[in-house]
SEDREN-175047 format. One record per atom (N, C-alpha, C, CB): x, y, z. Coordinates in Angstrom, 1 decimal. Glycine has a CB too. Example, Ala and Ser with C-alpha at 12.3 -4.5 7.8 and 13.67 -1.06 7.14 Angstrom:
# SEDREN-175047
pt x:13.2	y:-5.7	z:7.8
pt x:12.3	y:-4.5	z:7.8
pt x:13.2	y:-3.3	z:7.8
pt x:11.3	y:-4.5	z:9.0
pt x:12.8	y:-2.2	z:7.1
pt x:13.7	y:-1.1	z:7.1
pt x:12.9	y:0.0	z:7.9
pt x:14.1	y:-0.6	z:5.7
***
This chain:
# SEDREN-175047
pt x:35.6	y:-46.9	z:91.7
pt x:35.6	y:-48.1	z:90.8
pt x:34.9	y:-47.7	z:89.5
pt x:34.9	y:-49.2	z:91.5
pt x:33.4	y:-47.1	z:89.8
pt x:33.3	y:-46.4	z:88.2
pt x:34.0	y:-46.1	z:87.6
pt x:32.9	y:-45.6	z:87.9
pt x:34.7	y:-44.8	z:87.8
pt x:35.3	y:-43.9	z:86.9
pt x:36.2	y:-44.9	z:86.6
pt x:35.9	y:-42.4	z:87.3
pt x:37.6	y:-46.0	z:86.7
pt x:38.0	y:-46.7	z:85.9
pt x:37.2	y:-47.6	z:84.8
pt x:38.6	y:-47.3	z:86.6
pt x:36.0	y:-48.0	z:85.1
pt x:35.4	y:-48.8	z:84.4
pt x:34.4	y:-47.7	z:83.4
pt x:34.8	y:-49.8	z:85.4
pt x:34.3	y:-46.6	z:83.8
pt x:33.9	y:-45.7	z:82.4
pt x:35.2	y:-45.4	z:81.7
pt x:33.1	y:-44.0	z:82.8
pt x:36.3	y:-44.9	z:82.4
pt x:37.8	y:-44.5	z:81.6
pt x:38.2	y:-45.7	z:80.4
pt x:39.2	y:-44.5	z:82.9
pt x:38.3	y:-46.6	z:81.3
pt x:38.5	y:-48.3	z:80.2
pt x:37.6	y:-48.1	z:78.9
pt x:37.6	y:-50.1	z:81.1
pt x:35.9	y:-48.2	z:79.4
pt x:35.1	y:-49.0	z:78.3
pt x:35.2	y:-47.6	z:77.3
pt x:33.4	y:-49.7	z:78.9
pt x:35.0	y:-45.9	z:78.0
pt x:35.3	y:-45.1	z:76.6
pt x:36.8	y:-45.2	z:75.9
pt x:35.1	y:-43.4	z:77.0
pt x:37.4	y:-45.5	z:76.3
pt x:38.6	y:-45.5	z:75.8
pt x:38.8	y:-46.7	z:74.8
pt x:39.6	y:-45.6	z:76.8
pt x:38.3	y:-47.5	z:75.1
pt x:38.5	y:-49.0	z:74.0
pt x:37.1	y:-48.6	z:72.9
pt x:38.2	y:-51.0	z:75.2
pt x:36.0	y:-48.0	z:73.4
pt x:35.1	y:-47.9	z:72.7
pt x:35.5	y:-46.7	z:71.6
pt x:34.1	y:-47.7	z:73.5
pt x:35.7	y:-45.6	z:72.0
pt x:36.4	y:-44.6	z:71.1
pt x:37.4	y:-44.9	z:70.3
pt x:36.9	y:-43.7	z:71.9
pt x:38.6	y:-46.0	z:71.0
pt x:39.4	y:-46.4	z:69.8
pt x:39.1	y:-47.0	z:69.2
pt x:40.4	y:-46.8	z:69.9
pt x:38.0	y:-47.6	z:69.2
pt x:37.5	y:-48.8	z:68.0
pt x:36.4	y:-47.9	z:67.0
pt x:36.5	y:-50.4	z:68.9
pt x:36.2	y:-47.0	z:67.4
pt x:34.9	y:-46.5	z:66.5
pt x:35.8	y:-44.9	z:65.8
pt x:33.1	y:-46.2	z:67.9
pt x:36.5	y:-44.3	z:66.3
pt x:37.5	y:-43.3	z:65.4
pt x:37.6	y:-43.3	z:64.1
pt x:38.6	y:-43.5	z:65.7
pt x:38.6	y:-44.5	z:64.4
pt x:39.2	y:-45.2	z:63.0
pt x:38.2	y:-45.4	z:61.9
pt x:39.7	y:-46.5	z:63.2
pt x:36.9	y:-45.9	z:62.1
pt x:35.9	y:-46.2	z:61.4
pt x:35.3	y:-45.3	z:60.2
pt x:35.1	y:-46.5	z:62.3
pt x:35.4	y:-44.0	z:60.6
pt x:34.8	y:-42.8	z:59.9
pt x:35.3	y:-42.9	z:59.1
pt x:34.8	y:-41.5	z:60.2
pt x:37.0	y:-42.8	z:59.2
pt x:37.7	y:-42.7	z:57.9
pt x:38.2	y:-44.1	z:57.0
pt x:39.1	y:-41.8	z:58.2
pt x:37.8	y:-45.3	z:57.5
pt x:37.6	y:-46.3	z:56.8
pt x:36.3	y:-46.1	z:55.7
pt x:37.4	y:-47.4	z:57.9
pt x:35.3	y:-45.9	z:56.4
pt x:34.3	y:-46.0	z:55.8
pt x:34.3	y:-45.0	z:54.5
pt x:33.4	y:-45.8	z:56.8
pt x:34.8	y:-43.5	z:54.7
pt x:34.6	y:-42.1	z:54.1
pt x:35.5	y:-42.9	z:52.8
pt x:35.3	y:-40.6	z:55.0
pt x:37.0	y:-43.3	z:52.8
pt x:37.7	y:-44.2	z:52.2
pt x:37.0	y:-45.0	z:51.2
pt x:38.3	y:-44.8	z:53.0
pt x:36.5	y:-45.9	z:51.5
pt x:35.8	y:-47.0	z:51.2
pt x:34.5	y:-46.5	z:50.1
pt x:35.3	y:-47.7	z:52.7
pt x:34.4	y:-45.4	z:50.4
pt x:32.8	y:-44.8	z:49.5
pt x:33.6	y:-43.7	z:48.7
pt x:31.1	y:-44.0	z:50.7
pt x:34.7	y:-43.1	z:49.1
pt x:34.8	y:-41.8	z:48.1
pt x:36.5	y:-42.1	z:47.8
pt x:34.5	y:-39.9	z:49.1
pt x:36.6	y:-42.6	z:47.1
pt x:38.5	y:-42.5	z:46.4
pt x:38.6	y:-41.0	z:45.4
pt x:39.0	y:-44.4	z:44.9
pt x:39.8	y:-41.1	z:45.2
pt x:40.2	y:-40.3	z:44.1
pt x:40.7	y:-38.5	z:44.9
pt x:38.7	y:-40.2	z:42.9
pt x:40.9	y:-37.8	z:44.0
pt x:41.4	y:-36.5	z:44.5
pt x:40.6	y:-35.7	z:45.6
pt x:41.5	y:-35.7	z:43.4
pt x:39.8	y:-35.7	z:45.7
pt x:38.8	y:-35.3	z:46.3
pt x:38.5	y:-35.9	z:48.0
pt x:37.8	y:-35.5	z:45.3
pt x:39.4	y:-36.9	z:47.8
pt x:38.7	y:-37.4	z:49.3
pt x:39.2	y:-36.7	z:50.4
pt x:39.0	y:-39.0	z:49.8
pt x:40.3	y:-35.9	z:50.1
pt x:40.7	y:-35.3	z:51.8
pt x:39.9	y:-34.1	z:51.9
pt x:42.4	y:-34.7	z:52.1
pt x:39.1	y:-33.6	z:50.8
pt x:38.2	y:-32.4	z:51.3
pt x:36.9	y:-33.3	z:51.5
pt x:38.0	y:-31.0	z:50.1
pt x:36.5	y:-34.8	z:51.2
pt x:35.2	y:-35.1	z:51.9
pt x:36.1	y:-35.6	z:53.2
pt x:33.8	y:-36.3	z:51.2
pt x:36.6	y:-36.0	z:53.3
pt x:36.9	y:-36.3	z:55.0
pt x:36.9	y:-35.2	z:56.0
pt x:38.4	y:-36.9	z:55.2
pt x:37.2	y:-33.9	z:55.3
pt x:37.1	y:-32.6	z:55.9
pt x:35.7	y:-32.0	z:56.0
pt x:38.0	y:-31.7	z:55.2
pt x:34.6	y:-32.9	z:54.9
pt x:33.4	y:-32.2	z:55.1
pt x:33.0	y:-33.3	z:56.9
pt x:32.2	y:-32.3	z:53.2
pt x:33.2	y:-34.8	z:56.5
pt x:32.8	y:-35.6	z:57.0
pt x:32.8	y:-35.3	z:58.8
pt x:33.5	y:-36.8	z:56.3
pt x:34.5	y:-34.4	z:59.3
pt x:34.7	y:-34.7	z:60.3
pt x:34.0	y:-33.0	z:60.6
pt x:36.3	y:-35.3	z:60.7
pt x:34.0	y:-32.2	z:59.6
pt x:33.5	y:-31.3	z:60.3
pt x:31.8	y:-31.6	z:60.9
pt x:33.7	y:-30.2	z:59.3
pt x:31.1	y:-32.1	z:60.1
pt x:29.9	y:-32.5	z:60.3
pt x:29.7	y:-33.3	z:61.7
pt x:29.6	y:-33.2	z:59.3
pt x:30.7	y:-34.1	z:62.1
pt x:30.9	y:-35.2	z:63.4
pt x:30.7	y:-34.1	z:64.1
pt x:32.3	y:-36.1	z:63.7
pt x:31.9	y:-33.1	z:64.5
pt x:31.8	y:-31.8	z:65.4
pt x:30.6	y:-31.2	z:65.7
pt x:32.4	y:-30.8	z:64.8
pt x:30.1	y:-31.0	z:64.5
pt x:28.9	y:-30.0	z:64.4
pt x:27.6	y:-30.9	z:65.3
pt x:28.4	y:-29.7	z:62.6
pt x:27.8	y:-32.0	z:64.7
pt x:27.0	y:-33.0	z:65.2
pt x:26.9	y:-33.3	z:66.5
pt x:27.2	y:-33.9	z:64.6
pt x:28.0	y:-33.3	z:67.2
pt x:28.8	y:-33.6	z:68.4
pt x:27.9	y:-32.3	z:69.5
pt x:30.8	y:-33.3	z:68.0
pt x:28.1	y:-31.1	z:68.9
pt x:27.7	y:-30.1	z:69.6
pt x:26.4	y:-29.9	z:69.9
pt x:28.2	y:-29.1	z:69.0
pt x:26.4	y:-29.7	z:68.5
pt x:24.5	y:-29.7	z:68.5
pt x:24.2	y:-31.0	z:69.6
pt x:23.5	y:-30.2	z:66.5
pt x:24.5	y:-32.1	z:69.3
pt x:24.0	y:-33.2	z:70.4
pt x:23.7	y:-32.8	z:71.4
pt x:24.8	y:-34.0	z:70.7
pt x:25.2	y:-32.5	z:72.1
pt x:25.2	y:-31.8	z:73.5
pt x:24.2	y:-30.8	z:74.2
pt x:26.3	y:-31.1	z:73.5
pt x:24.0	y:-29.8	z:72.8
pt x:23.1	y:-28.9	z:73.4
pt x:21.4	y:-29.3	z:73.4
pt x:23.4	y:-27.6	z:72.5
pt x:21.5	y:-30.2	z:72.2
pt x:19.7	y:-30.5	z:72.4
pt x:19.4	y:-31.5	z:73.4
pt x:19.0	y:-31.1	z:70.9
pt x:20.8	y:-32.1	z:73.8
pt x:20.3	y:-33.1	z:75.2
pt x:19.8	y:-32.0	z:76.4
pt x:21.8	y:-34.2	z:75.9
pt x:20.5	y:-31.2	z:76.6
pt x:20.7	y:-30.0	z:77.7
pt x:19.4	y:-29.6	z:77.3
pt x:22.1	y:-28.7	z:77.5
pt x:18.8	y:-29.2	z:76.3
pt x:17.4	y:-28.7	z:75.9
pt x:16.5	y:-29.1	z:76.3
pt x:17.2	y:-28.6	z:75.0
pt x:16.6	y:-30.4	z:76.0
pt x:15.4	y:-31.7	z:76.6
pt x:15.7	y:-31.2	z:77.8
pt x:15.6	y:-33.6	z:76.3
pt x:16.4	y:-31.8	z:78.0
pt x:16.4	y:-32.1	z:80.0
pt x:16.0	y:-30.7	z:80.5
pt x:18.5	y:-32.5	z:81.0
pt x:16.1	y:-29.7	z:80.5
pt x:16.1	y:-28.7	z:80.8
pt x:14.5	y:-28.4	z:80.7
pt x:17.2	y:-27.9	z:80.1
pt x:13.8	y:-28.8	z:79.5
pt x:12.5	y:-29.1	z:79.3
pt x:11.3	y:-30.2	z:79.7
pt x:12.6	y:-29.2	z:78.4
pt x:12.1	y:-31.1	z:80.5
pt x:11.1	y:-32.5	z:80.4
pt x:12.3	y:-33.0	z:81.6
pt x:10.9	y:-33.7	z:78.4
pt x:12.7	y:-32.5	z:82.2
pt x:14.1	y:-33.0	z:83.3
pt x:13.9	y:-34.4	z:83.6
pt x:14.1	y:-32.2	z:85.0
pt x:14.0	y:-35.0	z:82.3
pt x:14.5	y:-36.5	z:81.8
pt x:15.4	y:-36.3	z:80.6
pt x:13.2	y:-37.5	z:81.3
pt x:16.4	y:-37.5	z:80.2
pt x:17.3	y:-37.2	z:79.3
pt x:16.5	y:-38.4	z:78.6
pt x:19.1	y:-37.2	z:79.6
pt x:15.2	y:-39.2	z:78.9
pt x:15.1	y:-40.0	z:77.9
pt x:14.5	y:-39.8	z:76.4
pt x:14.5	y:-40.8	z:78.4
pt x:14.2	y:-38.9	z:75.7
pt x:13.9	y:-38.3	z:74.6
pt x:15.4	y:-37.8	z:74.2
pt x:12.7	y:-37.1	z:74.7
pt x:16.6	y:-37.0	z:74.9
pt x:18.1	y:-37.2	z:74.6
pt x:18.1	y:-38.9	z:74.0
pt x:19.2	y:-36.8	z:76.3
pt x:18.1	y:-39.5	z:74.8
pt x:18.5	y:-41.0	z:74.7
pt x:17.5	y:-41.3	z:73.2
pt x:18.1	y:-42.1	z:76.5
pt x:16.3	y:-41.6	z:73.2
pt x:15.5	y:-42.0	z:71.8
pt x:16.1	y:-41.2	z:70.8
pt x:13.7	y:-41.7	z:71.8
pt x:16.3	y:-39.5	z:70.8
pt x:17.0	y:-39.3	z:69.7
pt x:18.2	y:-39.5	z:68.9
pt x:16.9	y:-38.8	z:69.7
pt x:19.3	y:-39.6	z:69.9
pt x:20.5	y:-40.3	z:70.2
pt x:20.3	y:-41.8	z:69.1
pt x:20.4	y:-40.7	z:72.1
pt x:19.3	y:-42.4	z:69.9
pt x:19.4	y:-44.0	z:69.3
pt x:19.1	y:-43.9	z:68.0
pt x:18.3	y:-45.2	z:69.8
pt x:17.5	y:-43.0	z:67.8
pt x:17.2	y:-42.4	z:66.4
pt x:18.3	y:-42.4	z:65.6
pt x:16.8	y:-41.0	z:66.4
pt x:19.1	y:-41.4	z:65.4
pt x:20.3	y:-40.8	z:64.9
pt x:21.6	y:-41.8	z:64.7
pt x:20.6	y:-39.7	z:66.0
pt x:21.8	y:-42.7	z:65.3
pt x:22.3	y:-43.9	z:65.0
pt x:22.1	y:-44.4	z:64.0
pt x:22.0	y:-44.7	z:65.6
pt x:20.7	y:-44.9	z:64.4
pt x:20.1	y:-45.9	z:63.4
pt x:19.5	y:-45.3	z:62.2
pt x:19.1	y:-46.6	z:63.8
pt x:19.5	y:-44.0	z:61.8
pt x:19.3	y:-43.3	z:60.9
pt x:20.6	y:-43.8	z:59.9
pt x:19.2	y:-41.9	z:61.4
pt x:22.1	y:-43.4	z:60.6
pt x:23.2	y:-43.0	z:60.4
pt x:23.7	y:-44.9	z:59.9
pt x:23.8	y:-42.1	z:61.9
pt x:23.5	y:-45.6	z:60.8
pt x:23.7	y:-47.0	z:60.3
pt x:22.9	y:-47.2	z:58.7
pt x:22.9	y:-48.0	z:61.6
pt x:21.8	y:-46.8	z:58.7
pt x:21.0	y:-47.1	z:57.2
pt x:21.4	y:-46.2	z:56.0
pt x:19.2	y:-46.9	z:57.4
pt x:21.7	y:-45.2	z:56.2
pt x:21.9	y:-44.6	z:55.1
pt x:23.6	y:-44.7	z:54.6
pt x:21.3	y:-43.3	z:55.5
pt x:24.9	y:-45.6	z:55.7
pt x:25.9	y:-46.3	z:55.4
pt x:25.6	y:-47.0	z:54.9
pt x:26.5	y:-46.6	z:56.0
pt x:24.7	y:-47.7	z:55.5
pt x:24.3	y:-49.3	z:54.1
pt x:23.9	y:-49.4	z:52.9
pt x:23.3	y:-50.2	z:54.3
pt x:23.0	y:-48.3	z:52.6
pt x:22.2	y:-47.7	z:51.7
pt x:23.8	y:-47.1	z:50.6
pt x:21.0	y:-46.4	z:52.6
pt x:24.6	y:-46.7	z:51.2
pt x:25.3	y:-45.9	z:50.1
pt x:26.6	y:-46.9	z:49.8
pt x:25.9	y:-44.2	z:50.7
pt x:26.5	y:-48.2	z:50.8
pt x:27.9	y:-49.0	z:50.3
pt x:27.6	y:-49.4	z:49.2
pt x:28.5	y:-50.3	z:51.1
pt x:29.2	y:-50.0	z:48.4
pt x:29.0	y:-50.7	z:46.9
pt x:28.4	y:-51.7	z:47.4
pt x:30.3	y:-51.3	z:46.0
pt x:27.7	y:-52.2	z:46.7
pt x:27.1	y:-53.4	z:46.3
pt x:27.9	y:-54.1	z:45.9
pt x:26.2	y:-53.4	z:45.5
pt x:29.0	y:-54.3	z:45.0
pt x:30.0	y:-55.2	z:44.8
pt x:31.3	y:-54.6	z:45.0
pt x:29.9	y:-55.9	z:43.5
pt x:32.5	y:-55.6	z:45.4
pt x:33.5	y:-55.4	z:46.1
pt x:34.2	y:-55.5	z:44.8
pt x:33.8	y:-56.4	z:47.3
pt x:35.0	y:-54.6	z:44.2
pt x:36.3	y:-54.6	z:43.5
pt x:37.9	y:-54.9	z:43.9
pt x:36.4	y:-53.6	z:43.1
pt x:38.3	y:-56.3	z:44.5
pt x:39.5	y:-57.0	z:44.5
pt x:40.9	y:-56.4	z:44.1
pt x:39.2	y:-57.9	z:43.7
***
């Protein structure tokens, strides 16, 4: 019964948050140039992605709790949430 109910909620969760990167990347960078920042943008996700993986594995492997994984995790979010807000327009061009 888990595994459907993890399969569902990553799946609807992932398809809703994907799309977003390149909304957002869009939304802050137009003009000729945007398909090489979307290329810097998704390479960075990867990188990010990995490294994640491995400094969770690090912790745990160090402190055999993932909850310092989990605080930096949230950290990194909310890092990532403020400095989106921080760089949107301020006013909307129609």
């Amino acid at each position: 019964m888990f595994i459907y109910s993890f399969l569902i909620l990553f799946g609807v969760g992932w398809g809703v948050t994907a799309p977003m990167f390149m909304a957002v990347a869009a939304d802050l960078f137009k003009g000729r140039a945007f398909g090489f920042i979307y290329g810097l943008v998704e390479a960075g996700i990867g990188f990010g992605g990995a490294l994640g993986a491995w400094s969770a594995g690090f912790i745990f492997d160090h402190t055999s709790s993932y909850q310092g994984a989990f605080i930096l995790a949230i950290s990194g979010m909310l890092c990532s949430c403020f400095f989106v807000w921080m760089a949107a327009p301020r006013k909307v061009k129609l």
